[in-house]
Structures are given as C-alpha cells and as structure tokens.
N, C-alpha and C positions, 0 to 999 in steps of 0.2 A: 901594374895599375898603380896608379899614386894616389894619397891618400885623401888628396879632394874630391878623384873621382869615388871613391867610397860614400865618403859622405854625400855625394850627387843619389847615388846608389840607396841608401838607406832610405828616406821616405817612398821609394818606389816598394821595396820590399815590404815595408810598414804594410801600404795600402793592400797588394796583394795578399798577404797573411792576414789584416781584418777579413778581405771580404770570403776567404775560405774556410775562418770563423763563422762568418756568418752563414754562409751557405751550409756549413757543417750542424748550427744550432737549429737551422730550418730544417733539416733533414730527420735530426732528433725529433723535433715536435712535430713533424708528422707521421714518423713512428708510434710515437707516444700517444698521438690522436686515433689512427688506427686501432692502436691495442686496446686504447678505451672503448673504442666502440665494439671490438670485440669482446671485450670482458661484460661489456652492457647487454648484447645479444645474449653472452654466456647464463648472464642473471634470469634475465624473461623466460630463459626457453624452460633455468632450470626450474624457477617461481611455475612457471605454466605445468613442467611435468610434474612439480611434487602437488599443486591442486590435482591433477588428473588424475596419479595416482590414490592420493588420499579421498578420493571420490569415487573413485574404481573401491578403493577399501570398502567404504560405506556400503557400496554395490553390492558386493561381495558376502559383508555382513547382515545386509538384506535379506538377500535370497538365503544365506546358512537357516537366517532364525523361519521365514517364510516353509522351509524344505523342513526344517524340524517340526514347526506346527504341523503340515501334512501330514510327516509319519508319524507325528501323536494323533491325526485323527484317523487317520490309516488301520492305526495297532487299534483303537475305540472300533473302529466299525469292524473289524475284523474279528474281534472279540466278539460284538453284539451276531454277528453272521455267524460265529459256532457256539452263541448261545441259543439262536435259533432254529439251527441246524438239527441243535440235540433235541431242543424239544420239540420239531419237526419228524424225528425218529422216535420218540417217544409216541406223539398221537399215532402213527402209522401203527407201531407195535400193538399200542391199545387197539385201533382198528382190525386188523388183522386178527387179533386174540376175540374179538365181537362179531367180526363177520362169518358166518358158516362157508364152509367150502361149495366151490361153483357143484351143483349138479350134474352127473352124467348124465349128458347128451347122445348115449348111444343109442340107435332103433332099434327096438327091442320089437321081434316081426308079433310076436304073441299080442300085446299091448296094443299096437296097430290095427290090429286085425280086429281087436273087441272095440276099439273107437270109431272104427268106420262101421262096423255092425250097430252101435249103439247111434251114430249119427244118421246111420238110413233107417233108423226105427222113429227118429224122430224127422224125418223128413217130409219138409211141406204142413207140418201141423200148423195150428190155429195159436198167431202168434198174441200174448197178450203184454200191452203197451205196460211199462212202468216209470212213464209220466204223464203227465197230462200237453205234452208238445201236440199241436195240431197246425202246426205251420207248412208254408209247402215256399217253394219261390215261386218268384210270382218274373222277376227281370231279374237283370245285371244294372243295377246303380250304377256305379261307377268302376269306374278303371285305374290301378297305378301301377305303371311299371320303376321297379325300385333301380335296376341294376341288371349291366351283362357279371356273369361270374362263373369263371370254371367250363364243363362244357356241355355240350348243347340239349343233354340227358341227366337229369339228375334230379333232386326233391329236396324243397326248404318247406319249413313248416315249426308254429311253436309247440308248446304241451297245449292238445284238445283239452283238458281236463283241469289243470291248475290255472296259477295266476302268475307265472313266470313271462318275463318278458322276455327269454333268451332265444334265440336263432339257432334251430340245427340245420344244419348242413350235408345234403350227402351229394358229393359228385360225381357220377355217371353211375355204372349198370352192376359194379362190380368192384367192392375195395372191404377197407377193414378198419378205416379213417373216417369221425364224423366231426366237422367242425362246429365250433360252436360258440357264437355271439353274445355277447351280456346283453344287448340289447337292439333294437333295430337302426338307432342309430351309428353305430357302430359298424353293424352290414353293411347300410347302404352308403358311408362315406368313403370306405377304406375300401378298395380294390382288390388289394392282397391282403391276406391269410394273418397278419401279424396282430391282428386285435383277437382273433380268436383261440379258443383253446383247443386242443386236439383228443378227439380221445381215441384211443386205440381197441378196438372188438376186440374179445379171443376168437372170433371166426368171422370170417371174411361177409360179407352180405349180399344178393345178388336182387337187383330189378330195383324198383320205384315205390314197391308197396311199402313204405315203413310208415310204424307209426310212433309218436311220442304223446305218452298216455300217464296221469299222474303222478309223473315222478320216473316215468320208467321207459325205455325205449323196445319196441317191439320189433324187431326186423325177421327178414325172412335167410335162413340157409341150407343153402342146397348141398348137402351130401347123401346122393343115390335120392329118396324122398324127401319132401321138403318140409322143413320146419322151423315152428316160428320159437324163435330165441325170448326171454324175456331178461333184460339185463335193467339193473337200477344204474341211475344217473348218478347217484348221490356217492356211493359208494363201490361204482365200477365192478360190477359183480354179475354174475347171472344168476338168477333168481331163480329161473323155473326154464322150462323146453317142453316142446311138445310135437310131433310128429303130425304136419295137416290129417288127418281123416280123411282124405281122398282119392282114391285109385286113380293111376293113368293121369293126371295132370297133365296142361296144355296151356298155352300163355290165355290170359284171361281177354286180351284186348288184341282185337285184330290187327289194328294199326302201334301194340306195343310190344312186341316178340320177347321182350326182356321182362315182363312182368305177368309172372304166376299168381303171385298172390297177393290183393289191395287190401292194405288193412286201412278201416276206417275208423272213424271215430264221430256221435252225433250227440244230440241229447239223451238218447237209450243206453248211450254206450260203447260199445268195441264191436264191429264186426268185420268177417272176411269174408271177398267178393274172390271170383278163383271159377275156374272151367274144364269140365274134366271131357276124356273122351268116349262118356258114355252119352254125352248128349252136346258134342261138340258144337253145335249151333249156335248155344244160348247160353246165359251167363248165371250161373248159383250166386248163391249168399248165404252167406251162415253168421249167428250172432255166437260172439265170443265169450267167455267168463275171459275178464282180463287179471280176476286172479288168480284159478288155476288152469286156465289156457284150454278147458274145457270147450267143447261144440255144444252149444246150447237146445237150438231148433237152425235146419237148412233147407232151401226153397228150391226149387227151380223157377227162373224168372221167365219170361216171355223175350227180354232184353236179347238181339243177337250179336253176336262177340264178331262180326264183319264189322268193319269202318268204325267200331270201336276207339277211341284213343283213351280214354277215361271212365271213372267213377270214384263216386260220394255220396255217402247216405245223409241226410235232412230227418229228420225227425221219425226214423223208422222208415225212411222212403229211398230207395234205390236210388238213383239218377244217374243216365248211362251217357257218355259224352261220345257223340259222333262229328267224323271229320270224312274226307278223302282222302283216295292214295296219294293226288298232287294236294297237299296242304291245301284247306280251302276255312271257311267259318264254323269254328266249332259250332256245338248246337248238344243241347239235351233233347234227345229224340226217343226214350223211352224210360218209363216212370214205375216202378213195381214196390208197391206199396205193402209193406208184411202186416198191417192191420186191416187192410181191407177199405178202409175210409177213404181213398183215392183212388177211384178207376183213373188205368190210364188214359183212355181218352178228355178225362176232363183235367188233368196233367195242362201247366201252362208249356207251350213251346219256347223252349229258354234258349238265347239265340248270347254266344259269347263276341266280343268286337274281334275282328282277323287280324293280327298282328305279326308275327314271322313264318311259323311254321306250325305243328302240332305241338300239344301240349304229351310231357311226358310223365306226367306229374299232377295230378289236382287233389288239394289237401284243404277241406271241411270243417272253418274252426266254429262251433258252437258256443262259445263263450261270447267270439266277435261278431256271427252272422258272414263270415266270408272267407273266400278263398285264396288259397295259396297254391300259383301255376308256377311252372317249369317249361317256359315256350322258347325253343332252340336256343338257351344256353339264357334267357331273358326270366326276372326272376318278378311277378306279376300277381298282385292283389288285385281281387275281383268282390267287391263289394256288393249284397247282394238285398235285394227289396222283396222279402215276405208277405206272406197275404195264411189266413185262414183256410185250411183245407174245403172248409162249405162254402166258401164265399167263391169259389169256382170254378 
C-alpha cells in the first residue's frame, strides 16, 4: 500500500475510534447510573431498617419496664395474701381454742326411753299461749314465683327468727350440702351455685323438714331413730342433738314419703309435726325448746296424714296442706289449733293457685307473714292476708 493511500486511511480510522469512545463512555454512565441507584435503594432500605429497629428497641424497652411493674405488684400482692393468710390462721386457731367440741350424738337407748315416757305424760295437755298472736289466714294475697333451681324436691327458706336476709338452700331428700345466698337477689338472678357459699354438715340430712331458727340450723338425721341436729351457722358446729321421742315413726305426710319430721317455726316458736304408727291415720305435733331440744307439750291432731303434702304452724295453729295423688290445687283443709280459740270448723278454707306439681316443702316466715314453697323444682313465695281469730 503506498503512502497516500494511508493518509486516505487515517481519517476513517479517526472516525471509527471516536465513535467507540463514545459508545464505551455511554456504557460507563450507565453503569454508574445503575449503581447509584443501587446504592440509593441500599440507603432507604437501610434508613428504614435502622428506624424499625430502633422502634422494635423502644418496643422492647416498653414491655421490660411494663413486665417489671407487674412483678413489683405481683411480689406486693403476694406479700399482702401471706399476710392475710396468717392472720386467717390465726382467727381460726382462736376459733377453735373458743369453740367447745361438737357433742356426741350417739343414742343412748336409756335417755330415749325417759323422753318418750316424759313426752306421753305430757301429752295432749292444755297448751298456754306465750304471746298475744291471735291471727289465723284468712287467703293467699299474692303469688311469686322466684326461680327454677336444682331438683324438683327440695326446701328454701330464710332464718324464722332473726333479721338476716340470707337464702338457704337444701336440694333434694338427701345430702350433707346447704347453700347459701347473701341475699335474695343474689338467688334469684344467678342460676348456678357460684354466688353462694357452701356449707358442709358433719351428717348427711334426710327429707324437707329443716329448719333455720336464730342463728342456727335445725335439720333432721337418720341413723336407726331419728334425730334432730342443732348445728350454729356462725361458727359451723353442733351445738346440741337430741333423739325425736317417738316410737315407730312413719313419713308425716301422705303425699311426702321423704319427710318424717317438719320442723316449724311461728310466733310461739319451734315446733315438730311427725306421725307415728300408733295412730297412723293422723298427724301429732309437738312444741319444741329450741334450746335444749326438749318436747315441751304433744297433741294428737284430728289432721289426716292421707293426701297430705304439707304443713306450717300460724300463731300456734297447725295448718295441714292437701293435694292429690295426680297434682291438683293445693288447699289448707284442716286447722288444729293447740289453744283452743279456733274450732276447726270456723278455720278459713285456704285455697293455694295450681301451678306445676305438689308442693314438697312449705316454710312459715313469721317476721314477713309468708311462705316459702318448693313446687317441682319451682322456688315460690306465697304472700299471705290475715284476719283476727274472732273475726271468723
């Protein structure tokens, strides 16, 4: 090649090697734009983790000092619960060291034997009133039923005798369990058992006759003869026991086979309704000493223990509740009056509203003028309009 074709040669070369320059410097700067923009992404994500983190910290720092407070009040109430604890064992101890031990409740046949001799000596005598009550019922005012609870056998009723407004509890025919309500409202809102406190017998208790009288609950138990317990509320103890004075016992109420013995309670006092089988027709009563469990004076009533489902004494006045074998309207259909001021016959016929089944239970409160039924499992105040025995 000669040497003007060279020189033809050179500005062709020139051109080409700029524009591979140039193509080369564009390739750079789009690297370089790339990488910024990755380094840009690099920045934000890392700006974003270290806020997230250092806010996670804080989180973190939160909840430590949050979970510390806790278990400073943790270890405080825990503290305050075994300073309570102790002096919870403390009154117990005094308790115990103040309460005399429960009485033996064995039958002793000798002691039995002189208190049914000493209650038919005093039987049928001439009873003398110690108040001036002359009331008798006259109707059923009103009606309310509170509550189904428990089952279809059983006795609510408050203290006859004080001013407590608590709710006992017994449900069915046979247990060792009486609940017990602070108050009526309380009963009748709450369904289940969790408002109430439990208390536990030392002896199981049998039938519908109980009674809660001053402070103290009276119930009945059966081993071999039957006898009524006297246990105190206050301090869970049994007070006193006494063996009925009754040969041959038989359920008191024709239409109640689970109930031997009704204890009452009126303005006179404490007494017990009960049937034995030397005159199985008809229904006794006998008034109680409710502090030494003593037989006072005991009747035989005219009252017959057929179609029977109840009784409650009124002002020293029997009153026997009749139904039939198919559930029908209760009714007061015999009146036996231990002072004499009320022939039966001139007794009003007290007629109760019909509502499920029989009643297995009616409980007499003299403070309020009414009663407390047990109707198939239905728990039923019976509000009750008096009148004057002369007025008649």
């Amino acid at each position: 090649m000669g040497p003007w074709r060279c020189l033809l040669l050179l500005p062709l070369l020139a051109t080409a090697l700029h524009a591979q320059q140039q193509q080369f410097m564009e390739y750079v700067e789009r690297r370089l734009t790339l990488l910024e923009e990755r380094i840009s992404q690099w920045h934000d994500q890392s700006s974003r983790y270290s806020t997230e983190l250092r806010d996670f910290k804080n989180q973190v720092l939160g909840m430590l000092e949050t979970a510390e407070k806790e278990r400073e009040a943790m270890r405080s109430e825990a503290e305050s619960a075994a300073v309570r604890v102790d002096r919870l064992e403390r009154e117990v101890d005094y308790l115990e060291t103040q309460n005399p031990a429960p009485p033996c409740v064995e039958v002793d046949e000798t002691l039995m034997e002189k208190q049914v001799a000493t209650a038919k000596q005093r039987k049928n005598e001439k009873y003398t009133k110690l108040t001036d009550c002359s009331d008798t019922i006259a109707n059923v005012r009103a009606m309310k039923i509170l509550k189904r609870f428990g089952s279809t056998l059983g006795l609510w009723t408050k203290d006859a005798a004080g001013n407590s407004e608590k709710i006992y509890v017994f449900d069915g025919t046979s247990n060792d369990t009486v609940y017990v309500f602070p108050r009526m409202r309380e009963f009748t809102l709450f369904s289940a058992t969790r408002k109430a406190a439990r208390i536990k017998l030392p002896y199981p208790w049998v039938g519908t006759g109980h009674l809660v009288y001053d402070g103290h609950l009276y119930y009945i138990r059966q081993q071999g003869p039957f006898q009524v317990i006297k246990f105190n509320l206050a301090n869970k103890t049994v007070v006193d026991s006494s063996v009925f004075p009754a040969e041959e016992q038989i359920p008191v109420f024709g239409l109640s086979p689970f109930t031997y013995i009704e204890l009452a309670a009126d303005e006179e006092g404490v007494w017990a309704i009960y049937a034995t089988k030397e005159d199985e027709k008809n229904i006794c009563l006998a008034k109680l000493d409710p502090t030494s469990l003593d037989i006072e004076q005991m009747w035989d009533t005219p009252c017959p223990r057929e179609n029977a489902e109840g009784a409650f004494v009124v002002c020293g006045a029997l009153h026997v509740v009749y139904n039939t074998r198919l559930p029908s309207r209760s009714r007061v259909q015999c009146v036996f009056d231990v002072s004499g001021t009320l022939a039966p016959e001139d007794a009003s016929l007290v007629y109760f509203p019909k509502r499920y089944g029989s009643h297995s239970s009616m409980k007499y409160s003299p403070r309020e003028r009414q009663i407390y039924a047990w109707d198939d499992g239905y728990q039923i105040i019976y509000r009750m309009e008096m009148k004057k025995k002369l007025e008649i």
